[in-house]
Rosetta silent file (secondary structure, phi, psi, omega in degrees, C-alpha in Angstrom):
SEQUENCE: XXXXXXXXXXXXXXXXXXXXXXXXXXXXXXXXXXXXXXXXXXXXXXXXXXXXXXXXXXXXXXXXXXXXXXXXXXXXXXXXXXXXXXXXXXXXXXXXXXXXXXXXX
SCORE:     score description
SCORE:     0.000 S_00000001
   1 L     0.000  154.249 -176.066    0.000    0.000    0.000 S_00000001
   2 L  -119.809  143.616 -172.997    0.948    3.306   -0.635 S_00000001
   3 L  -136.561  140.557 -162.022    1.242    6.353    1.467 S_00000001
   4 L  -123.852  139.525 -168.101    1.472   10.081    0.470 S_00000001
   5 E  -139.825  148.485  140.857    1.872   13.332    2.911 S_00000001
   6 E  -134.883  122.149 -170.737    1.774   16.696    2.014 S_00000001
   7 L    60.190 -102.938 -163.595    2.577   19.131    4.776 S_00000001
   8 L  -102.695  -42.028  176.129    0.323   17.842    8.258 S_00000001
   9 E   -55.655  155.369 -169.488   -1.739   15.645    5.807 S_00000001
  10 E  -159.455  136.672 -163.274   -1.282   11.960    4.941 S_00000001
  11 E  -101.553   84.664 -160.568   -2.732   10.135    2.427 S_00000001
  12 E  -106.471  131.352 -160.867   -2.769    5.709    3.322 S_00000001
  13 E   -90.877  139.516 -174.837   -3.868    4.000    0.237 S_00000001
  14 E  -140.210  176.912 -172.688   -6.675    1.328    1.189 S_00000001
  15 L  -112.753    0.472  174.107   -8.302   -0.942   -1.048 S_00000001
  16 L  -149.712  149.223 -173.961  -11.968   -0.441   -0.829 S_00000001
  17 L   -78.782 -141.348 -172.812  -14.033    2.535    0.947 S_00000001
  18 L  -116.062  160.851 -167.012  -16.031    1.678    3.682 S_00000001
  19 L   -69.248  -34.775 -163.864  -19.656    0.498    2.813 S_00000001
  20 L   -89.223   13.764 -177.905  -21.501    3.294    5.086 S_00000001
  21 L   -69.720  131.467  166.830  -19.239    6.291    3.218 S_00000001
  22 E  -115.778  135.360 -156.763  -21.070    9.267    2.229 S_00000001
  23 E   -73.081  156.187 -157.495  -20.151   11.302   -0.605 S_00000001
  24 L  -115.912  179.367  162.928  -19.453   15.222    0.134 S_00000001
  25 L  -120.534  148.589 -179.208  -20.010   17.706   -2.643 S_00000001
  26 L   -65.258  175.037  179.962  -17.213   20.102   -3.366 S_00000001
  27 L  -133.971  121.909 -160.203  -16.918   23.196   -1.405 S_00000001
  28 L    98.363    6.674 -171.240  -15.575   26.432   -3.443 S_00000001
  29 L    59.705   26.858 -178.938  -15.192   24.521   -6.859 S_00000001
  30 L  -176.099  149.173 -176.583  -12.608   22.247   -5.239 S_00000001
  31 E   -65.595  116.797  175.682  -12.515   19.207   -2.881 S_00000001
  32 E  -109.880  112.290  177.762  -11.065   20.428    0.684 S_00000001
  33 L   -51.738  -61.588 -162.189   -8.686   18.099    2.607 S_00000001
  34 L  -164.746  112.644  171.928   -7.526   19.696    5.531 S_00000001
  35 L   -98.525  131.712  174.823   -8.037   23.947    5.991 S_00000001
  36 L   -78.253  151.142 -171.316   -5.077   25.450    7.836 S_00000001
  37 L   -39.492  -61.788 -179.838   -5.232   26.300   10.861 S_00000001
  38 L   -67.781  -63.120 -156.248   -2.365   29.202   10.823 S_00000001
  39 L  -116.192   18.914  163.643   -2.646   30.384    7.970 S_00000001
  40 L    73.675   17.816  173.284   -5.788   30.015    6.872 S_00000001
  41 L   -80.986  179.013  179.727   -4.554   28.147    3.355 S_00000001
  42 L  -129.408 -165.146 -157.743   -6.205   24.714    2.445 S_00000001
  43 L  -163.641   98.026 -174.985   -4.813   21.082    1.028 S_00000001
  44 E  -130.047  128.319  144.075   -7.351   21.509   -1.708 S_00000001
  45 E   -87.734  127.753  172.394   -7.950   19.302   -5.484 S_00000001
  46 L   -92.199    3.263  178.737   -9.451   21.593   -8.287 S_00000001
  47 L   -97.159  100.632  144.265   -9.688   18.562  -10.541 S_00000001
  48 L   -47.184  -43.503 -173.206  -13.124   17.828   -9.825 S_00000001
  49 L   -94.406    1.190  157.925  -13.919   15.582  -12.134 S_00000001
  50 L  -101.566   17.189  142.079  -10.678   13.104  -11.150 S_00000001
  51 E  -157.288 -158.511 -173.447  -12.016   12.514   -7.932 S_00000001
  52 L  -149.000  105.021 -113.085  -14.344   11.872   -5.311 S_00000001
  53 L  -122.938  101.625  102.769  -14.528   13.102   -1.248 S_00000001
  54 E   -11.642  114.189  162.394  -16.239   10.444    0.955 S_00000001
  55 E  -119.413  129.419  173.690  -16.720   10.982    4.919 S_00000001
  56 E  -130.805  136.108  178.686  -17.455    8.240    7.706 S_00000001
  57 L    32.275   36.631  144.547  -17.667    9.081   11.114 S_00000001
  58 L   116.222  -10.058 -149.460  -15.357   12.800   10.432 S_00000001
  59 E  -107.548  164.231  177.167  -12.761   10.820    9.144 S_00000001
  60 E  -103.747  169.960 -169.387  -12.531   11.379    4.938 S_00000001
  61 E  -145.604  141.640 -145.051  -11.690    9.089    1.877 S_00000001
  62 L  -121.813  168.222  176.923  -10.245   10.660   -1.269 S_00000001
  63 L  -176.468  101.906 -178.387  -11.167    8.281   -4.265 S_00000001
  64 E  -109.803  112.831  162.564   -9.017    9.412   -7.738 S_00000001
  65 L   -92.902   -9.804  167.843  -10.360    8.436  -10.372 S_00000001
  66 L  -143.982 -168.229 -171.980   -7.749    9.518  -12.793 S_00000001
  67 L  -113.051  162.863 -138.475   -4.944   11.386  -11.751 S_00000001
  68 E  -160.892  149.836  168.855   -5.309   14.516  -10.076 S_00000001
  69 E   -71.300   95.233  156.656   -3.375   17.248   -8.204 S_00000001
  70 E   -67.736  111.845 -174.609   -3.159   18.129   -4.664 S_00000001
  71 E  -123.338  156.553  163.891   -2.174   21.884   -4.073 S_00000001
  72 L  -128.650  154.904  173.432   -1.302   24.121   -1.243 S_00000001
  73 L   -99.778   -1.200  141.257   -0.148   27.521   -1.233 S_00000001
  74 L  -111.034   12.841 -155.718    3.156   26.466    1.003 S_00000001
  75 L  -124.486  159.718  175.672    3.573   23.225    0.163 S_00000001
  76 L  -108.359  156.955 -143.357    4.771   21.921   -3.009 S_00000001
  77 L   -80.103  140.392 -172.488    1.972   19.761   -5.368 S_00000001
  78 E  -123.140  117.923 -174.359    1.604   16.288   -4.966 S_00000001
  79 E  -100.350  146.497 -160.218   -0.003   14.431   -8.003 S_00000001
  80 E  -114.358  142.488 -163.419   -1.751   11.876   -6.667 S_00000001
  81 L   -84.147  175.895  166.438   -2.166    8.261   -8.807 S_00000001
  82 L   -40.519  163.224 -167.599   -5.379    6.484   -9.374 S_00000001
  83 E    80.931 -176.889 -159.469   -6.875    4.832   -6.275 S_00000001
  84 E  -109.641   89.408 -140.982   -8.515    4.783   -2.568 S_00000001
  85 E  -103.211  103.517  169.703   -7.216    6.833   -0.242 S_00000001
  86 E   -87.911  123.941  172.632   -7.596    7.544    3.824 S_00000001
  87 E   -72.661  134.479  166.592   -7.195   11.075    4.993 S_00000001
  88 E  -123.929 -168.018  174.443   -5.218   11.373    8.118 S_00000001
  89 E  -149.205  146.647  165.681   -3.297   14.027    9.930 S_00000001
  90 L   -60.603  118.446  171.841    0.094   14.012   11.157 S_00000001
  91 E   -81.228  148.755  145.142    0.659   13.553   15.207 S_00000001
  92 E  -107.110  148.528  172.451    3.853   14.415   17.175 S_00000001
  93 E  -115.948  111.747  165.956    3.852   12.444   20.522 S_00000001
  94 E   -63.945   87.287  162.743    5.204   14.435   23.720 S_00000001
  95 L   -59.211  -45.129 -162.521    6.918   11.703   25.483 S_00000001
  96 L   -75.897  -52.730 -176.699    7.359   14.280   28.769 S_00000001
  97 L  -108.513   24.481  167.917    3.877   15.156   29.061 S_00000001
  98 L    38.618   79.882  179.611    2.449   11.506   27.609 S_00000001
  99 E  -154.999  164.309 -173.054    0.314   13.319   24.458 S_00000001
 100 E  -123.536  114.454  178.725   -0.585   13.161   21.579 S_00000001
 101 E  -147.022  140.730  168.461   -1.134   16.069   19.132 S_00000001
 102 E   -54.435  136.650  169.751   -2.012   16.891   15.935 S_00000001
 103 L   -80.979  148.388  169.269    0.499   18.890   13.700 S_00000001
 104 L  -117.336  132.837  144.930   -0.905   22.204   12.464 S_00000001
 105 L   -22.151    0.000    0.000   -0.239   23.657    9.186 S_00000001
C-alpha cells in the first residue's frame, strides 16, 4: 500500500471505501482536505472531475479516479495516482507530558 503526505496531511492508500461512506459535494469549486489552521490556506484538489470526497464518522476518503493534483499555497503539489485513499493528519507524541497532538499547518 501506498502512502502520500503533504505538509500535516497523509494520504494511506486502502483498497476499498467503507460500505456506510457518504459522498461530500465540493466546497468552493474544489474538494477540501484539511483547511489550515495558521494560515488560513487549504490542502485543496481543483480537478473535480478526477475525484471523489467520501466521509465516515469525520474521518474522509479521497477516491481518484484519474490522476489529479493536490495543491497548497506552502507546500509543493503532490499528483496523486489512481486509487482509494484515507485522509489522516500528522501527530507528534510528547513523550514528557504523555500526548498526543495533531500537527498544524
Amino acid at each position: 500500500m501506498r502512502q502520500l503526505q503533504q505538509g500535516d496531511v497523509l494520504l494511506n492508500q486502502i483498497k476499498t471505501l467503507p460500505k456506510d461512506a457518504k459522498q461530500l459535494k465540493p466546497k468552493d469549486k474544489r474538494y477540501i482536505l484539511a483547511d489550515g489552521e495558521v494560515t488560513g490556506h487549504a490542502h485543496a484538489i481543483e480537478a473535480l472531475e478526477s475525484v471523489e470526497l467520501y466521509e465516515v464518522n469525520d474521518t474522509l476518503y479521497l477516491k481518484v479516479i484519474s490522476p489529479a493534483p493536490l495543491i497548497h499555497e506552502e507546500h509543493n503539489t503532490v499528483n496523486l495516482p489512481v486509487g482509494i485513499y484515507e485522509v489522516g493528519r500528522v501527530v507528534e507524541i510528547d513523550p514528557f507530558e504523555q500526548e498526543i497532538r495533531r500537527v498544524h499547518d
